[in-house]
N, C-alpha and C positions, 0 to 999 in steps of 0.2 A: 504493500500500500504506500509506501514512501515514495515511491519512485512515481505513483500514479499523483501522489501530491505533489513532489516535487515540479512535473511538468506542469500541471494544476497553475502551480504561482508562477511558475515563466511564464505561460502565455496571460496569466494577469499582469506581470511584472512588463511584456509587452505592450499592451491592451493599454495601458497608462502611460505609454511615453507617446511623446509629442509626435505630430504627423512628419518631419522632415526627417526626425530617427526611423520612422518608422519605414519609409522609401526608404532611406540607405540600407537599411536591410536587408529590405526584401530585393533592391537591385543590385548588393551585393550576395544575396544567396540565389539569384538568378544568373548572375556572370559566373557563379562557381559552378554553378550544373552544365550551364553553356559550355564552359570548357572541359567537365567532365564528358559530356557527351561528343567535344571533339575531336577529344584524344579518342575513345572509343572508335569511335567513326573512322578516324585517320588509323586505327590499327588495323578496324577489319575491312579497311578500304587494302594494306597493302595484301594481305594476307588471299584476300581476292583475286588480285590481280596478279599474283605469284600463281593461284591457281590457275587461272587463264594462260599465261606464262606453259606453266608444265601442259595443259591440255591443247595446246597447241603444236607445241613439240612434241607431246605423240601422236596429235593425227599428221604430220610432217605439211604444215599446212608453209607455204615460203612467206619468210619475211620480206617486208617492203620497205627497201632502202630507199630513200628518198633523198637522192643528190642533184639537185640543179643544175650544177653546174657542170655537170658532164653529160645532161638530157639534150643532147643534139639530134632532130630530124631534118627529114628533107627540106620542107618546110621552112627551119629558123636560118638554113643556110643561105 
């Protein structure tokens, strides 16, 4: 039960402070999830695309090099 009191008067001890604490708060516990979630995202973003990586190299699909500057056709002569 202590524990259920104790949150009890925090969010009293909240409840009673001024409105411009009370924004800093909450948009400081909003940019920490934000950034929780973007680390998250950026890991299973690379993890992804490592996959696609490997699944590509075994169906032996060709990579596309992309150099300009040796794409000469009939054309640009």
């Amino acid at each position: 039960m202590t524990i259920n009191m104790n949150i009890r008067e925090f969010i009293t001890k909240l409840q009673n402070l001024p409105e411009d604490k009370k924004k800093i708060i909450l948009w400081a516990i909003v940019v920490f999830v934000a950034l929780i979630l973007c680390f998250i995202w950026f890991k299973i973003s690379v993890v992804r695309f490592a996959r696609i990586e490997e699944s590509m190299k075994k169906t032996d699909i060709p990579l596309v090099n992309s150099n300009l500057d040796n794409f000469n056709t009939e054309e640009n002569k």
